[in-house]
matplotlib code that plots the C-alpha trace (Angstrom):
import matplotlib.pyplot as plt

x = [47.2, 46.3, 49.8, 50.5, 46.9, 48.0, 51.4, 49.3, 47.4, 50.0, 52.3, 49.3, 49.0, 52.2, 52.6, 49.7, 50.9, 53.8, 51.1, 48.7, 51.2, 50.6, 53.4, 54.5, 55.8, 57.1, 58.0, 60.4, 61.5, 64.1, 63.3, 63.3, 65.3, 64.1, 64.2, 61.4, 61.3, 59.4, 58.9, 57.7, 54.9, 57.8, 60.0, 62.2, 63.4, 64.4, 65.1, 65.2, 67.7, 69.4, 68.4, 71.1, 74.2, 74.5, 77.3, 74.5, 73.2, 70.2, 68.6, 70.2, 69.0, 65.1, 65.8, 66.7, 64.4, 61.8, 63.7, 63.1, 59.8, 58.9, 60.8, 64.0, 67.4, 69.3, 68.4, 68.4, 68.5, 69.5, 69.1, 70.3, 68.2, 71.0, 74.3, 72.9, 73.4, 69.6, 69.5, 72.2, 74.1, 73.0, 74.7, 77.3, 76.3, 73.3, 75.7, 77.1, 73.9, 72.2, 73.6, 73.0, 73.1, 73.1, 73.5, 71.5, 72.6, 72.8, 76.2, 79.7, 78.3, 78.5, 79.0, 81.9, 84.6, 83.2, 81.6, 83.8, 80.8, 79.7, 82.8, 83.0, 79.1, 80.4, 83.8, 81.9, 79.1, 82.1, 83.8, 80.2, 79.0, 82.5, 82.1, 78.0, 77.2, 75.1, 74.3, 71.4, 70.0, 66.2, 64.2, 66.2, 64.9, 65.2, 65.2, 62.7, 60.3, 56.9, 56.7, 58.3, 60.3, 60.9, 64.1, 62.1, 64.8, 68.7, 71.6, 69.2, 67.8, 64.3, 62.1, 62.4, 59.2, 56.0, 55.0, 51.9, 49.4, 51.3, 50.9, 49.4, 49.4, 46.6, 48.4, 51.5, 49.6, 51.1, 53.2, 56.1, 59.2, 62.6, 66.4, 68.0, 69.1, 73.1, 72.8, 72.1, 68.5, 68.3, 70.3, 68.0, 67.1, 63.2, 61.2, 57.7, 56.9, 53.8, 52.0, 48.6, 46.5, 48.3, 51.3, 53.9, 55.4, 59.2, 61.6, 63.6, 64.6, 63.7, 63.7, 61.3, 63.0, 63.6, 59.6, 58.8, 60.6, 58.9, 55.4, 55.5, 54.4, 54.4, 53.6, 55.7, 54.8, 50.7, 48.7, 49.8, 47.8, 50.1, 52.9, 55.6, 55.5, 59.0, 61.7, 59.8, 56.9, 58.3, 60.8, 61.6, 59.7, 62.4, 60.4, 56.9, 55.8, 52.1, 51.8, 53.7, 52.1, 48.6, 49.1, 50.3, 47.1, 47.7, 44.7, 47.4, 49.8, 52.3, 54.8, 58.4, 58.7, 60.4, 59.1, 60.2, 61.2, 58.9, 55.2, 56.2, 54.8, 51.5, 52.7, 49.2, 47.3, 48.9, 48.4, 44.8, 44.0, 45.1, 42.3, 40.3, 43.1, 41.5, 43.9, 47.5, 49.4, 52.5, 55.8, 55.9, 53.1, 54.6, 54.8, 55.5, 52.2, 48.3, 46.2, 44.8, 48.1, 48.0, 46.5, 44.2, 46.0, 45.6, 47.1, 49.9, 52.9, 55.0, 53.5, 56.4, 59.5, 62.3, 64.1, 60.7, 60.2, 59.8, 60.8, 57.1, 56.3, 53.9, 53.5, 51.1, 49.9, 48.8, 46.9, 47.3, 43.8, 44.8, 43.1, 45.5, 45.8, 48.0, 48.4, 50.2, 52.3, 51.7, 48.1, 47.6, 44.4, 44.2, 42.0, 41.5, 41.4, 41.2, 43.6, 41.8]
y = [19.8, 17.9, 17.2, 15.5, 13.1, 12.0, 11.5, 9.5, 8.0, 6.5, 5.3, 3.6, 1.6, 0.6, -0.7, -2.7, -5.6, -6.2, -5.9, -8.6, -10.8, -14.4, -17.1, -19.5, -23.0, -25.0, -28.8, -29.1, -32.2, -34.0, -37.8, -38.5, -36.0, -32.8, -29.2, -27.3, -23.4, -20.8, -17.2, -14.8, -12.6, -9.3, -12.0, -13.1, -17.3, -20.1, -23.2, -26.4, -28.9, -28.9, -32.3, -34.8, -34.4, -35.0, -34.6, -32.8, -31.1, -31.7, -31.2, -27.8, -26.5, -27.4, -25.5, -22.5, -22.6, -22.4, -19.4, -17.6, -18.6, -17.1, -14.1, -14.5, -12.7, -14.5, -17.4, -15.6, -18.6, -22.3, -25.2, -28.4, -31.3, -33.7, -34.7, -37.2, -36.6, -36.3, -33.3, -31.4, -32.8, -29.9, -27.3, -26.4, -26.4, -24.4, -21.8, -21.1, -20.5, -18.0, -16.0, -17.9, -15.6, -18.3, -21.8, -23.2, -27.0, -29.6, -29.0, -31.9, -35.0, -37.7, -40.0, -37.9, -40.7, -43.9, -43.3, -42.2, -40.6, -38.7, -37.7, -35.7, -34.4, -32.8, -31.6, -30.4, -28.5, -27.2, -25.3, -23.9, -22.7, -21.4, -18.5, -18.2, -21.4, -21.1, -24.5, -24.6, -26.5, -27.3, -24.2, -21.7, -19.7, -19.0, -15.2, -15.6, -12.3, -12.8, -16.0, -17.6, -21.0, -23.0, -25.5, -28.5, -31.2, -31.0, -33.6, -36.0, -33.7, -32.6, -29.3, -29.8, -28.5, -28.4, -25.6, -25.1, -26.2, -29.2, -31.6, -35.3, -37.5, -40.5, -42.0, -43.4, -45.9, -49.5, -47.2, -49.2, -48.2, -48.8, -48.9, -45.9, -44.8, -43.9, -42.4, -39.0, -39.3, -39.2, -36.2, -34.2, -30.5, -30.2, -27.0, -26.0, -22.3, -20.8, -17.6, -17.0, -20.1, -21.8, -24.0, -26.1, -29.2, -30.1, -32.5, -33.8, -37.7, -38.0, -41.8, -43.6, -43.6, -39.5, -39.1, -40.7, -38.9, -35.3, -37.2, -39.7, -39.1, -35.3, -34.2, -31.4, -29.6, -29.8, -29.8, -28.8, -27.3, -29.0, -31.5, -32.8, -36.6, -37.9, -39.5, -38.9, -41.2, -43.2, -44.7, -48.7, -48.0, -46.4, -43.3, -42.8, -43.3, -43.6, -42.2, -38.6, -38.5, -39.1, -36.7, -34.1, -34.3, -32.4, -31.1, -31.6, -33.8, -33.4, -36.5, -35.5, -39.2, -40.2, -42.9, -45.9, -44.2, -43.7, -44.9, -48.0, -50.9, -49.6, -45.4, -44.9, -46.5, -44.6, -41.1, -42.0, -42.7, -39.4, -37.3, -35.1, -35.5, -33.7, -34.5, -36.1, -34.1, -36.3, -35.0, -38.1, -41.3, -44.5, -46.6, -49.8, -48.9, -49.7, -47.0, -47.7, -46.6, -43.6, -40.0, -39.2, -38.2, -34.4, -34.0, -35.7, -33.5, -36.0, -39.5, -40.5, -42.6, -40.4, -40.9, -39.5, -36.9, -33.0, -32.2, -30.8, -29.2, -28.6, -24.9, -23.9, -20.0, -19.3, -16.2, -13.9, -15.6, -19.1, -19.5, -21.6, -23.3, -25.9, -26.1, -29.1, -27.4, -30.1, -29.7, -26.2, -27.9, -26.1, -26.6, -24.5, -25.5, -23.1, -23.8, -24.9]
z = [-5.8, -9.4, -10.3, -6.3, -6.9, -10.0, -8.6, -5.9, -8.6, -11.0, -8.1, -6.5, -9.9, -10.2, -6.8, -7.1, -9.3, -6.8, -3.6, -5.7, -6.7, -5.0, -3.9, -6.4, -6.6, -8.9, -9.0, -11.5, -13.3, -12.4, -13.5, -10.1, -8.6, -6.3, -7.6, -6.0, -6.6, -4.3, -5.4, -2.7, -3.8, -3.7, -6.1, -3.3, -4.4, -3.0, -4.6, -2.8, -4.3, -8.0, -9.5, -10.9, -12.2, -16.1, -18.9, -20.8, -18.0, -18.2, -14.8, -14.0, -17.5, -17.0, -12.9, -15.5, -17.9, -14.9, -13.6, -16.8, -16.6, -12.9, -14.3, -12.2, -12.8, -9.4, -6.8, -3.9, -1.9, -2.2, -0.1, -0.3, 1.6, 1.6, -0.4, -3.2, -6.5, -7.3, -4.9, -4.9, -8.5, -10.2, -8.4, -9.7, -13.4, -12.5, -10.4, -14.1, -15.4, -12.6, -10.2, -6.7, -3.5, -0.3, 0.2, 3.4, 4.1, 7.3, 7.6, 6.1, 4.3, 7.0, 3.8, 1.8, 3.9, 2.7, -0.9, -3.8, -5.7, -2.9, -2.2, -5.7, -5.2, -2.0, -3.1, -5.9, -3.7, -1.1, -4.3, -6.0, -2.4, -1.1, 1.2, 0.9, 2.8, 6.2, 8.7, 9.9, 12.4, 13.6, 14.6, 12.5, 10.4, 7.2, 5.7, 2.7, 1.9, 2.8, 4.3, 7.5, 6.8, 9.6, 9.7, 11.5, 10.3, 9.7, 10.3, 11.8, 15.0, 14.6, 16.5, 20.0, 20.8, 18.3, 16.4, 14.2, 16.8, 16.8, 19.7, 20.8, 17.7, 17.7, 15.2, 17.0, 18.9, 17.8, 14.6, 12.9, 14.4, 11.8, 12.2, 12.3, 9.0, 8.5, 4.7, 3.6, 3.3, 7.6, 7.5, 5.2, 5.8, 6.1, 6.3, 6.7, 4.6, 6.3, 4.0, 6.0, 6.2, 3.9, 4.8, 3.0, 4.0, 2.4, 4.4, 1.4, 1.3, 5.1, 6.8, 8.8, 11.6, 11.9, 10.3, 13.5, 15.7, 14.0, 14.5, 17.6, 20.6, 19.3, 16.3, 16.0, 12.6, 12.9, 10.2, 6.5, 3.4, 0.8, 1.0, -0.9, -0.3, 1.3, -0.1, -4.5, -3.1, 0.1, -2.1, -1.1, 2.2, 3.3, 4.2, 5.0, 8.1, 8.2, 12.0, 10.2, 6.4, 8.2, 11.2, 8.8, 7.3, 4.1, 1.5, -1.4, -2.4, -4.8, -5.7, -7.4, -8.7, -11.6, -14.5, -12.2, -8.9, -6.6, -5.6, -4.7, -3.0, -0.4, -1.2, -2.8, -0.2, 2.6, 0.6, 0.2, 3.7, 5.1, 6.9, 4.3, 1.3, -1.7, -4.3, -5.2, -8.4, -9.6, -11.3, -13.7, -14.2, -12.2, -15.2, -13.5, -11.3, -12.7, -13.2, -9.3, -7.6, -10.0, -9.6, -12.2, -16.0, -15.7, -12.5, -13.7, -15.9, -17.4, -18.8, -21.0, -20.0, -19.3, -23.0, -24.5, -21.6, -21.9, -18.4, -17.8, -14.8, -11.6, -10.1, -7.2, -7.1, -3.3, -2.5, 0.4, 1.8, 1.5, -2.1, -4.2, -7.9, -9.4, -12.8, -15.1, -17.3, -19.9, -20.4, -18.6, -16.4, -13.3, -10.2, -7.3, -3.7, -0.4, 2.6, 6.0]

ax = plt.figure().add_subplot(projection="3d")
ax.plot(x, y, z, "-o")
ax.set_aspect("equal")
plt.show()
């Protein structure tokens, strides 16, 4: 009877640090580029784009170095947004450096015909994911440990029907409507990660146009805890559809910009009028913005122009009851927020 409680006793113990573990994400730096890595609380990953292509790899060896760093031996799971080289460039390099289980994309590049660069990204991708692709389509699902991920983009169709208490948005009243986009960026996969309370918002590169169609008349996500502003920052005004960022309503938002790519033009104004935002965290300082259409120093990881820069990096730690932390990895400051 002693030797089964302490049997009991010691296996209790060493289950624990696996049953206590919380969700982690990191926003890793691509100058620019998207490379954002979940870890489940039982260690299950999935990595959302690769960063840019390189001749000293650059990109794919920071995504690595970040592995290490969550304690990974294998990517269970990768998907690709889109087929531009500051999302999926790094594949294939960073196949060489960790074992990759799955690749989840929108399906062929729609611009593989007509762009000779392109064209090599996606012949590149075809030969790195050969045999362990899957399509997916909005309103799959995604099998990732602990959480449920939602497709709610892919190849330019969006959810037919909301989900997350989504429904009648008062935001689409007299919204900007914009051409329909014909790149990549339109095509891109987006997903919304739910753990408990707390939910995260990812839809890659997409347009205006398709932003809209997710938010107006419908909004078909809901509301989120944390999201990943579109398109590194609503880049040219090609993304960011007021009637969608503010419908969305996020507590958190974190910007993968580069040094001179992203935040442009109104971005900061936009961000700062959504409903009950508590904070915006940014990959890199906009150096060609003031200090007004730029979060506050310590919630920013990289301040340096991208010769000078140390690839720094931004990770939320989410609790099983909706408690979560960012950290900048540059400074280690950390604050703590709880999701609504």
């Amino acid at each position: 009877m002693i030797t089964l409680r302490f049997f009991t006793f010691f296996l209790a113990a060493a289950l624990l640090p696996a049953q206590s573990r919380n969700l982690d994400i990191y926003w890793i730096d691509t100058e620019g580029g998207a490379a954002t890595l979940i870890v489940t609380p039982s260690g299950q990953s999935m990595l959302v784009d690769t960063g840019n292509p390189g001749p000293d790899d650059r990109d794919p060896k920071r995504i690595f170095e970040v592995t290490k760093v969550a304690g990974l031996s294998k990517i269970d799971i990768l998907v690709t947004t889109h087929y531009h080289g500051d999302h999926v460039g790094g594949a294939p390099a960073l196949a060489r450096m960790i074992p990759i289980g799955k690749f989840y994309d929108h399906g062929d590049s729609i611009e593989a015909t007509n762009n000779a660069q392109t064209a090599k990204l996606w012949e590149d991708y075809q030969k790195t994911s050969e045999g362990k692709r899957v399509v997916v389509k909005p309103g799959d699902k995604i099998p990732l440990k602990d959480v449920n991920v939602t497709v709610v983009t892919a190849n330019g169709e969006v959810i037919a029907k909301p989900i997350n208490g989504g429904g009648p948005n008062e935001y689409c009243k007299d919204a900007q409507q914009k051409d329909t986009d014909k790149t990549e960026n339109g095509r891109s996969t987006g997903l919304l990660l739910t753990y408990g309370k707390f939910k995260f918002l990812d839809v890659g590169d997409l347009t205006w146009d398709r932003e809209m169609m997710l938010a107006c008349p419908v909004n078909k996500v809901g509301t989120v805890t944390l999201f990943q502003a579109t398109h590194h920052g609503f880049v040219n005004g090609i993304s960011g559809a007021p009637a969608m960022v503010w419908a969305v309503k996020p507590q958190v938002v974190v910007v993968n910009d580069g040094p001179r790519k992203g935040l442009e033009g109104n971005t900061f104004e936009v961000i700062g009028k959504i409903p009950g935002i508590e904070d915006v965290w940014q990959v890199h300082r906009a150096l060609k913005n003031d200090a007004a259409h730029n979060t506050q120093e310590q919630l920013t990881a990289n301040l340096e122009d991208t010769a000078d820069c140390k690839g720094r990096w931004i990770k939320a730690s989410i609790a099983s009851d909706g408690k979560f932390t960012l950290t900048n990895s540059r400074n280690q400051f950390s604050k703590s927020y709880v999701a609504r």
